[in-house]
PASEBA-1860 file (N, C-alpha, C; in nm, 3 decimals):
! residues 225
1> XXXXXXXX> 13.813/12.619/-0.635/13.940/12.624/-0.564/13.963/12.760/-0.501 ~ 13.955/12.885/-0.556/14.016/12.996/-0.560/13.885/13.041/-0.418 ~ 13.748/12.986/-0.448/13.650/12.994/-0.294/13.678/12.935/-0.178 ~ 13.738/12.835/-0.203/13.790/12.778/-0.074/13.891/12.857/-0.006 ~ 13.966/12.898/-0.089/14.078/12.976/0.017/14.045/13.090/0.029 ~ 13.960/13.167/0.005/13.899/13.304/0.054/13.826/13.296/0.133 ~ 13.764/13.152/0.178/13.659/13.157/0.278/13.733/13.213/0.457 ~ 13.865/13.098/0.381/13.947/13.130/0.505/14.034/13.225/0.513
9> XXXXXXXX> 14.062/13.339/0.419/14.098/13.482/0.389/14.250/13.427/0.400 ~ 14.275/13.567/0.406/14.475/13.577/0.317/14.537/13.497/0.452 ~ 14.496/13.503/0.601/14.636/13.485/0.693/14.640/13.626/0.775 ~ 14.686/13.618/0.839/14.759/13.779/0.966/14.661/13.749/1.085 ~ 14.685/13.865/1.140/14.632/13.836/1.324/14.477/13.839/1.323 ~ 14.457/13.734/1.429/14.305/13.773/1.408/14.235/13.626/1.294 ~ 14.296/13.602/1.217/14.264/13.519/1.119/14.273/13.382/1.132 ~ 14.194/13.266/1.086/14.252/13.111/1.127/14.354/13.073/1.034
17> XXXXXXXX> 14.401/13.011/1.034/14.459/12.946/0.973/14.438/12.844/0.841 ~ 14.472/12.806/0.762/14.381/12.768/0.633/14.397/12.604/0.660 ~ 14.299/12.530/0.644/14.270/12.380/0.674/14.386/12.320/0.595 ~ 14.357/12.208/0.600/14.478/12.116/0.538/14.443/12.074/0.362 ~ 14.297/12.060/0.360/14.220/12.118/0.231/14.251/12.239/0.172 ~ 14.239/12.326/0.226/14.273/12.453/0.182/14.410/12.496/0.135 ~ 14.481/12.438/0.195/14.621/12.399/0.201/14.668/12.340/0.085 ~ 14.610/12.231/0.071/14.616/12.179/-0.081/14.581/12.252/-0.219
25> XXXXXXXX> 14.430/12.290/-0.204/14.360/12.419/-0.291/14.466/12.467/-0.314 ~ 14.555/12.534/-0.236/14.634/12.654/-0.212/14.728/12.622/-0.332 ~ 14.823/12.507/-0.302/14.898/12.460/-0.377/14.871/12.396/-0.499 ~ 14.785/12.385/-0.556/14.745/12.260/-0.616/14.710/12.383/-0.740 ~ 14.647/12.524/-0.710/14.617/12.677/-0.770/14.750/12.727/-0.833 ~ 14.880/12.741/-0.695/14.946/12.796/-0.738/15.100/12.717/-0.860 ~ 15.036/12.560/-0.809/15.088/12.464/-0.953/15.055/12.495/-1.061 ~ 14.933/12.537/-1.083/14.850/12.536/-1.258/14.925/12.646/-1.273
33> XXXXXXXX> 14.900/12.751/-1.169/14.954/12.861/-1.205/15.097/12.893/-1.300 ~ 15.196/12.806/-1.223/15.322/12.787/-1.259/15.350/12.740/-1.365 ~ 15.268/12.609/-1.394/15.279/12.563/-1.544/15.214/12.610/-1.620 ~ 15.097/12.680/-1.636/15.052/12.788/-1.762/15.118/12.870/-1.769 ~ 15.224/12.930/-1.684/15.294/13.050/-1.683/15.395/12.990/-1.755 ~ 15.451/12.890/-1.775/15.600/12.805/-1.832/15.528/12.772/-1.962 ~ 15.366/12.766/-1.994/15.394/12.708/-2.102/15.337/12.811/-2.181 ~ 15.345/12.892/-2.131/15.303/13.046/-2.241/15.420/13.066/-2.276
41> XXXXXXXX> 15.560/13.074/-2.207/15.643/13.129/-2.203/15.704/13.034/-2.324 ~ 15.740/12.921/-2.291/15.751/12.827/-2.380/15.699/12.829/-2.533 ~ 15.579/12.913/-2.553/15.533/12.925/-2.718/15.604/13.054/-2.773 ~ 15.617/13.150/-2.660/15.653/13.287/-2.686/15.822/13.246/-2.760 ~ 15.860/13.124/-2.691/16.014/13.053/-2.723/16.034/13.027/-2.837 ~ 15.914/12.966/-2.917/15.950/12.932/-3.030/15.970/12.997/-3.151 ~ 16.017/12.994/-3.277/16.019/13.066/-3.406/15.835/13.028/-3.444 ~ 15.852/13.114/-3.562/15.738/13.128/-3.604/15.675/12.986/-3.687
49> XXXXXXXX> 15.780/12.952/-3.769/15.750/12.790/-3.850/15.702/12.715/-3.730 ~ 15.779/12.711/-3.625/15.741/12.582/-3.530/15.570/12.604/-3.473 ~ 15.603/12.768/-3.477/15.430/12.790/-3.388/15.320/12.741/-3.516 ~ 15.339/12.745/-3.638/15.261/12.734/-3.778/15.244/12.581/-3.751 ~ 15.318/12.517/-3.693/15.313/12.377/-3.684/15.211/12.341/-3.562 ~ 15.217/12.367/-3.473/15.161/12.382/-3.372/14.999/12.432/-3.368 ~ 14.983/12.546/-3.483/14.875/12.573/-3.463/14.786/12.494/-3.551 ~ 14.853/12.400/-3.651/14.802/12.310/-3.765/14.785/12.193/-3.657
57> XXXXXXXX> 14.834/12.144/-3.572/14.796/12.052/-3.485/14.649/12.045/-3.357 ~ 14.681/12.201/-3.360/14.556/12.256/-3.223/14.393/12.251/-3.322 ~ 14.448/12.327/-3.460/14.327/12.347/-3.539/14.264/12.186/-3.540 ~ 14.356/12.117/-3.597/14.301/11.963/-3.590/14.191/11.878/-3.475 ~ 14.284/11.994/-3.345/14.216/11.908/-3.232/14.105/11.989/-3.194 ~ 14.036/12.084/-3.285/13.938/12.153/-3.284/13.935/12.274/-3.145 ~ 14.046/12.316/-3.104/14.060/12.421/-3.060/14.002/12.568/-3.088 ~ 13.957/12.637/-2.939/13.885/12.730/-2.996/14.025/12.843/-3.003
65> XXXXXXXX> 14.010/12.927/-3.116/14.122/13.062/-3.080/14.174/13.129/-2.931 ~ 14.115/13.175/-2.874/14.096/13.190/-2.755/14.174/13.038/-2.702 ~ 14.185/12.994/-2.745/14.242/12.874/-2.642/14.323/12.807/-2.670 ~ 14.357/12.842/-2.790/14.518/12.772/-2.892/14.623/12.900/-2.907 ~ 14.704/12.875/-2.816/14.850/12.923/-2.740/14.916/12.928/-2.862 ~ 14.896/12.853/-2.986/14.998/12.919/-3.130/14.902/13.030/-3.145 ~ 14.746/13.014/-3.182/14.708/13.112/-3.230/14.718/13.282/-3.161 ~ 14.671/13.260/-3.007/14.732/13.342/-2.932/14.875/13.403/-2.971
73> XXXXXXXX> 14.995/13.336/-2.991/15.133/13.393/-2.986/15.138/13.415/-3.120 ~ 15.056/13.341/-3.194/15.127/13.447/-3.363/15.032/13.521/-3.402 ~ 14.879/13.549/-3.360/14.836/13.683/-3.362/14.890/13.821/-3.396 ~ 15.032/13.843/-3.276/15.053/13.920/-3.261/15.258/13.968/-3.289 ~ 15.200/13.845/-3.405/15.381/13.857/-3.503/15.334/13.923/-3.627 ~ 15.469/13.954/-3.631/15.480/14.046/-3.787/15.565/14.010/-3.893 ~ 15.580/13.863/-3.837/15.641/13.772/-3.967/15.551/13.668/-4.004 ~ 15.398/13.643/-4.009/15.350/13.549/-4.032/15.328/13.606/-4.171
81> XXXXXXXX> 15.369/13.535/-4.247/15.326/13.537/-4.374/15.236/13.418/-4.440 ~ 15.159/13.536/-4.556/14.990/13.478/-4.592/15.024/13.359/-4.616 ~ 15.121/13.369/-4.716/15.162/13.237/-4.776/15.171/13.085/-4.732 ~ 15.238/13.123/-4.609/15.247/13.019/-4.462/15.129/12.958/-4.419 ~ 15.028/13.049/-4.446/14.872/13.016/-4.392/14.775/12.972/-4.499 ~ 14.821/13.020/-4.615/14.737/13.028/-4.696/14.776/12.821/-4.749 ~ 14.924/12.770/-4.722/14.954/12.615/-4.770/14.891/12.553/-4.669 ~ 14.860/12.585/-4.536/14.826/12.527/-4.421/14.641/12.471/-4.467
89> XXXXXXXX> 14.614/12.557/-4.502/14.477/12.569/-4.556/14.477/12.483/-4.630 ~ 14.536/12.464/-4.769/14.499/12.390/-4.870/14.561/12.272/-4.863 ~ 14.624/12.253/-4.768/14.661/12.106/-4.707/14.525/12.040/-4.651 ~ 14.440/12.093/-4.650/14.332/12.008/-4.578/14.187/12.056/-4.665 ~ 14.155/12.156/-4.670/14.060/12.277/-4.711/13.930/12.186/-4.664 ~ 13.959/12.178/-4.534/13.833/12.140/-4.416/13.822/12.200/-4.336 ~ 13.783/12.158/-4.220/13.730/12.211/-4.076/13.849/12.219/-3.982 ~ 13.959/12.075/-4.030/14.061/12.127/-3.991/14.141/12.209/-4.014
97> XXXXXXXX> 14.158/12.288/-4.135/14.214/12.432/-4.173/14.144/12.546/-4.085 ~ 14.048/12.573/-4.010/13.943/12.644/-3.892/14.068/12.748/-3.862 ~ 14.160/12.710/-3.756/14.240/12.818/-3.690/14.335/12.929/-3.809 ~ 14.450/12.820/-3.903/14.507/12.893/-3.981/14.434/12.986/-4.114 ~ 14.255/12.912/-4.084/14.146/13.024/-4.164/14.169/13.140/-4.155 ~ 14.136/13.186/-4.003/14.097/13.282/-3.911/14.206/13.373/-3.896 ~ 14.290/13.327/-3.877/14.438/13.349/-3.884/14.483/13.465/-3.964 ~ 14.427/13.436/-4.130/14.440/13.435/-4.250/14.338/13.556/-4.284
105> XXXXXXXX> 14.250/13.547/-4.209/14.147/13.689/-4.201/14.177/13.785/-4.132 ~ 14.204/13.717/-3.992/14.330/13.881/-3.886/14.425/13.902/-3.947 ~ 14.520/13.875/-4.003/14.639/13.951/-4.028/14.662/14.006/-4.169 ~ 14.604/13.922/-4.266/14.615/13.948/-4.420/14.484/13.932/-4.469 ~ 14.383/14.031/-4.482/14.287/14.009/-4.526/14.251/14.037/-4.675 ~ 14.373/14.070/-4.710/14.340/14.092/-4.862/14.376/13.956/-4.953 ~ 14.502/13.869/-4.881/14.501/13.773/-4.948/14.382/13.695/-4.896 ~ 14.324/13.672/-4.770/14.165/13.626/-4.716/14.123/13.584/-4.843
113> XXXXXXXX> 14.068/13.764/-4.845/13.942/13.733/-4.995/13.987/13.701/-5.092 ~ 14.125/13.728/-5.158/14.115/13.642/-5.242/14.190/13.487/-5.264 ~ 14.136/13.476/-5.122/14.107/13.304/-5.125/13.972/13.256/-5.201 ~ 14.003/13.138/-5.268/13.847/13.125/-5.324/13.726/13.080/-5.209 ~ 13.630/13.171/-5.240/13.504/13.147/-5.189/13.471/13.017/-5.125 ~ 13.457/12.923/-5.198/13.442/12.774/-5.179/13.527/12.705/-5.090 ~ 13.639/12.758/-5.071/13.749/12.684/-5.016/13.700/12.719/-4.829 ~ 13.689/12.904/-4.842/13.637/12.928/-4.746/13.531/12.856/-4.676
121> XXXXXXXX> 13.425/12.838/-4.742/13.306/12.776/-4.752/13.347/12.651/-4.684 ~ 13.445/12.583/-4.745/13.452/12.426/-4.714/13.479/12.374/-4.543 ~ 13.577/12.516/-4.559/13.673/12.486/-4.379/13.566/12.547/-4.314 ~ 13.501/12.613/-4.341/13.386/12.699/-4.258/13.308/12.600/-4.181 ~ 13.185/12.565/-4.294/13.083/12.479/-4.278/13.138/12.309/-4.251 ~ 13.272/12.266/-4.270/13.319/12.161/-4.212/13.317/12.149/-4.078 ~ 13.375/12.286/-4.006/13.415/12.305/-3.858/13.259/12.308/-3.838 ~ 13.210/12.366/-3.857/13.099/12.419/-3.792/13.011/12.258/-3.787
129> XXXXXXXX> 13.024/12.162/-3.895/12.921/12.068/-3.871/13.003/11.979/-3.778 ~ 13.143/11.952/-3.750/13.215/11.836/-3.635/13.203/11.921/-3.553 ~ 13.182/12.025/-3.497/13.196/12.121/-3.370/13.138/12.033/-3.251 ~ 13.192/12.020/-3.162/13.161/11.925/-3.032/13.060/12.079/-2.965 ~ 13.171/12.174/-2.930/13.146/12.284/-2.829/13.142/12.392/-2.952 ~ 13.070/12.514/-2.940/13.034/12.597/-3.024/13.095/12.735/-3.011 ~ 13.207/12.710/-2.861/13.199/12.866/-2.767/13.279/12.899/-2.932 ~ 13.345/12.845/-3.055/13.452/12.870/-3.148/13.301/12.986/-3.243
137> XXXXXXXX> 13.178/12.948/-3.177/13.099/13.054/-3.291/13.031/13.152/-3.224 ~ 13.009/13.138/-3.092/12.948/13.225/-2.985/12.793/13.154/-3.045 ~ 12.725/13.282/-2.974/12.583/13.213/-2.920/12.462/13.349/-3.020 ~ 12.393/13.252/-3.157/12.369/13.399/-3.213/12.261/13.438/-3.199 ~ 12.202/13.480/-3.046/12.148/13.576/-2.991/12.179/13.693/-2.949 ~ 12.337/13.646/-2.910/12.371/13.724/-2.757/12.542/13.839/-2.879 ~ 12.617/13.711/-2.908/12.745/13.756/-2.943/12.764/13.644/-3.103 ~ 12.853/13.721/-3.175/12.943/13.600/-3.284/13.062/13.593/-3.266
145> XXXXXXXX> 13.156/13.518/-3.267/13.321/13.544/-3.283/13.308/13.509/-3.431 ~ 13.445/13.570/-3.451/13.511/13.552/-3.585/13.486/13.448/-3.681 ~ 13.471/13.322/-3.635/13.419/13.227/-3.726/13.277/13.263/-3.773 ~ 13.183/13.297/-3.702/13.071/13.334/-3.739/13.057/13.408/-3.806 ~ 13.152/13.575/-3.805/13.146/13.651/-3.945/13.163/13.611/-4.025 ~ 13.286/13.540/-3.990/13.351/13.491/-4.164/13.256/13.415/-4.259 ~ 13.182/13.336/-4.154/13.069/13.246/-4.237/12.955/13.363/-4.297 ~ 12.937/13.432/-4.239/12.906/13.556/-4.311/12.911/13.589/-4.431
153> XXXXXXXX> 12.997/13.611/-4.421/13.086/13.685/-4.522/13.130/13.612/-4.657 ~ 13.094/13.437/-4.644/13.133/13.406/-4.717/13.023/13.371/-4.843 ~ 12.909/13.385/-4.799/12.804/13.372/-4.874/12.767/13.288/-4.949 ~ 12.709/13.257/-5.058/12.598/13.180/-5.122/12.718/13.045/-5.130 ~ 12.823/13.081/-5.120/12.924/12.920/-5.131/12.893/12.844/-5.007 ~ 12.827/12.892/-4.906/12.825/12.802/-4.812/12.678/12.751/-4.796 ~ 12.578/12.774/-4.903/12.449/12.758/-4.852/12.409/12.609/-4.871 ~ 12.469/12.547/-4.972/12.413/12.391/-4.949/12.477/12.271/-4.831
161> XXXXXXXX> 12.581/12.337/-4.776/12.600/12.261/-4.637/12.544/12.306/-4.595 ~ 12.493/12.431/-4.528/12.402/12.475/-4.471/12.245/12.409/-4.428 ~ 12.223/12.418/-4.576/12.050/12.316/-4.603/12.055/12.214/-4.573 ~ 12.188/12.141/-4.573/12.170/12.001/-4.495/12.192/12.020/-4.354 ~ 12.245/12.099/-4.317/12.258/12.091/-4.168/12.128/12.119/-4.117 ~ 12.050/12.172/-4.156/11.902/12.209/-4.091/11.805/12.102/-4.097 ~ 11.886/11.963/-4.108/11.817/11.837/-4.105/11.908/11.775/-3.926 ~ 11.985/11.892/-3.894/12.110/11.816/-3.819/12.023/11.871/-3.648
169> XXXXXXXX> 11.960/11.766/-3.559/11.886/11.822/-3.428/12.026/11.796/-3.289 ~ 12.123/11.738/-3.303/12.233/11.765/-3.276/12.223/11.876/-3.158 ~ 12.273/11.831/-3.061/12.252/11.933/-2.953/12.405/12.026/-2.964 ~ 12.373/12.182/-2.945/12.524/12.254/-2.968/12.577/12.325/-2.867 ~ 12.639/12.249/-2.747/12.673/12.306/-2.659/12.765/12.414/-2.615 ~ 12.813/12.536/-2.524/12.940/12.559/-2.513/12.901/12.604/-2.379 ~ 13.066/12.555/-2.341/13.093/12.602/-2.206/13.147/12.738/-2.179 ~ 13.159/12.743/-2.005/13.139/12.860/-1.948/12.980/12.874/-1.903
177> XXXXXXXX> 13.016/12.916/-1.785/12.873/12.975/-1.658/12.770/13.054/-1.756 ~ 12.799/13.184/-1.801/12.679/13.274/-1.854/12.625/13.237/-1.981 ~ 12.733/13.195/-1.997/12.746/13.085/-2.159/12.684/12.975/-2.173 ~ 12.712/12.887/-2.070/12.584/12.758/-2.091/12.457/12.769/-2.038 ~ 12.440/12.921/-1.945/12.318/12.945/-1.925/12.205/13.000/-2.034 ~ 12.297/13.095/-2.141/12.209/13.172/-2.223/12.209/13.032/-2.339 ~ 12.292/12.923/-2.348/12.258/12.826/-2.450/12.137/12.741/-2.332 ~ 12.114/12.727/-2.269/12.040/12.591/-2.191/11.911/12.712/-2.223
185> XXXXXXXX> 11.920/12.821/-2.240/11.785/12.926/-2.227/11.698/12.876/-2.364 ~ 11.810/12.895/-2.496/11.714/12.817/-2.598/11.772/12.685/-2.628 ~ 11.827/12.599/-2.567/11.872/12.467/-2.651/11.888/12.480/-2.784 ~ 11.974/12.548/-2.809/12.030/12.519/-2.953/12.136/12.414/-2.971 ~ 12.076/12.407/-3.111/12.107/12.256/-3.172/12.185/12.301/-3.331 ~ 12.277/12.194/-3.359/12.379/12.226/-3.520/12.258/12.294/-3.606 ~ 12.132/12.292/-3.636/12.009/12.340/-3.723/11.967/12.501/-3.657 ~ 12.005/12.518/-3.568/12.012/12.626/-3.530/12.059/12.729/-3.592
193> XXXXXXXX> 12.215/12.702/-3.599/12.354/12.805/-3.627/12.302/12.803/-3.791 ~ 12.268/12.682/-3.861/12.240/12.706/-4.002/12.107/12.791/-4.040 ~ 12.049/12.771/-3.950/11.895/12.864/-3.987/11.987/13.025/-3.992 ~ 12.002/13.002/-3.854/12.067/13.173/-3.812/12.188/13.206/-3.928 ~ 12.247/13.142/-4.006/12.301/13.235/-4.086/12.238/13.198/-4.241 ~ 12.160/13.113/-4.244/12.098/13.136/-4.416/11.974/13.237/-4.397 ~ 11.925/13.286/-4.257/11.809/13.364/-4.248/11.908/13.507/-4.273 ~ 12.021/13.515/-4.206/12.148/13.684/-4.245/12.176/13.672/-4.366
201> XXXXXXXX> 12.218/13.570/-4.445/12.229/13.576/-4.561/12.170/13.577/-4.670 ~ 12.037/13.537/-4.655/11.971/13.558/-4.739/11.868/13.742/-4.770 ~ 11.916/13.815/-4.688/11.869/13.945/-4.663/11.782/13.976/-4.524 ~ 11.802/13.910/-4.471/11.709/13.919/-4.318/11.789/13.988/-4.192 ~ 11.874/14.119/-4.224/11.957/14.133/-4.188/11.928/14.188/-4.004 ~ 11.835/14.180/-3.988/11.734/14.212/-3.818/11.698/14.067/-3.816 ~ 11.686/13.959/-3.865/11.639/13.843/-3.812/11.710/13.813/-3.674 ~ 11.652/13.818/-3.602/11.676/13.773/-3.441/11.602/13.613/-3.392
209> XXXXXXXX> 11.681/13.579/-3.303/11.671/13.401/-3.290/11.564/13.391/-3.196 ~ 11.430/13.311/-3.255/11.338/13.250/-3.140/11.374/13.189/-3.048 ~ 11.336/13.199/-2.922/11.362/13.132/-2.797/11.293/13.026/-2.857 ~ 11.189/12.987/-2.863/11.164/12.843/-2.851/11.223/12.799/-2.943 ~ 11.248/12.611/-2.939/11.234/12.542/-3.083/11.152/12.529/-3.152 ~ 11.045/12.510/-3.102/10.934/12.554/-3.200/10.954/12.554/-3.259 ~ 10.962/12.727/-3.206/10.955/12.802/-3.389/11.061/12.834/-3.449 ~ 11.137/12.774/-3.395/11.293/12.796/-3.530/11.240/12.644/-3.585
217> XXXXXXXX> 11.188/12.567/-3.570/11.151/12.464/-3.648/11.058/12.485/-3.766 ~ 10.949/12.585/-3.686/10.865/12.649/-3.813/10.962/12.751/-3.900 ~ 11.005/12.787/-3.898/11.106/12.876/-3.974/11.194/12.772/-4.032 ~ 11.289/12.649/-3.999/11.341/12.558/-4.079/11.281/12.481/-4.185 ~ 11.166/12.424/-4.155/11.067/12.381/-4.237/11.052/12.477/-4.350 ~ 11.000/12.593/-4.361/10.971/12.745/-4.462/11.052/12.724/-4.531 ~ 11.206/12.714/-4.454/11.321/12.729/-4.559/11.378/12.568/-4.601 ~ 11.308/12.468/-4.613/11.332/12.385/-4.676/11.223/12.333/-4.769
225> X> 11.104/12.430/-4.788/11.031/12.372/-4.903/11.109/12.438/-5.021
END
């Protein structure tokens, strides 16, 4: 959209005029515009309980952070309390607990850890095995987001979902241009993300990801005798 109307530049002397296409582009840009602008504004509106509600709904619908407008707006409050996050969690202690996890690691990380291990473990490796799109773990060649440390971090509680997932050939996509280019570079697949963090966790702390499948297959195999 935003190429189309630059082809035919801003307008003034000298300049054509923008097609009737373009015209539309034009409007059709500065609509989205208007309503993402109303509906940011709109979360910024709410109290904090309502956004806790909201973000228990987005987590559900497997939203990445970056892209859930509660998680965005209560980031950056100073009334979210652990507590709030910490019932949100154990209302589910799955994949759908994912956002108010994360949540729970940015702002209060001391109650975090002492969340139990396992619980972590559970919402972790839950999200991570329904994950449609992966951009929620980044790409672990290149970058990790936050979910990916945390799985980190959470250690030997997460290793037998793990071992089953490295039975999982599951293709693991995420969008975005540079992003689905450096994933289409190695086709990674759900057996992927599990190799790549039982190979960090287990002390391989330089293990870097084969381009081919291959040989992350020969390396999955190793780690399942």
């Amino acid at each position: 959209m935003l190429s189309c109307l630059c082809l035919a530049g801003c307008g003034g002397a000298g300049k054509p005029a923008l097609t009737e296409q373009q015209e539309k582009a034009r409007a059709n840009l500065e609509s989205f515009q208007k309503t993402a602008a109303q509906t940011a504004q709109t979360y910024k509106n709410m109290d904090t309980p309502a956004l806790l509600g909201k973000l228990a709904e987005q987590s559900a619908a497997k939203k990445e952070p970056f892209n859930s407008l509660a998680y965005r707006e209560l980031q950056g409050r100073s009334d979210v309390s652990a507590d709030s996050l910490v019932s949100l969690i154990n209302q589910t202690k799955n994949g759908n607990a994912l956002l108010p996890l994360l949540l729970l690691r940015k702002l209060h990380e001391q109650q975090y850890l002492v969340l139990p291990a396992e619980v972590r473990a559970a919402v972790l490796t839950d999200a991570l095995q329904n994950s449609k799109m992966f951009n929620t773990w980044g790409l672990p060649h290149l970058y990790l987001e936050d979910a990916s440390k945390a799985m980190l971090e959470t250690g030997k509680s997460t290793y037998p979902a793990l071992r089953r997932m490295l039975s999982d050939t599951r293709p693991a996509p995420v969008f975005g241009s540079k992003q689905f280019m450096e994933y289409k570079r190695y086709n990674y697949r759900v057996c992927d993300y599990a190799l790549f963090f039982l190979e960090k966790m287990q002390g391989k702390a330089e293990f870097r990801m084969p381009v081919s499948p291959a040989d992350r297959d020969s390396l999955i195999k190793e780690m399942q005798k």
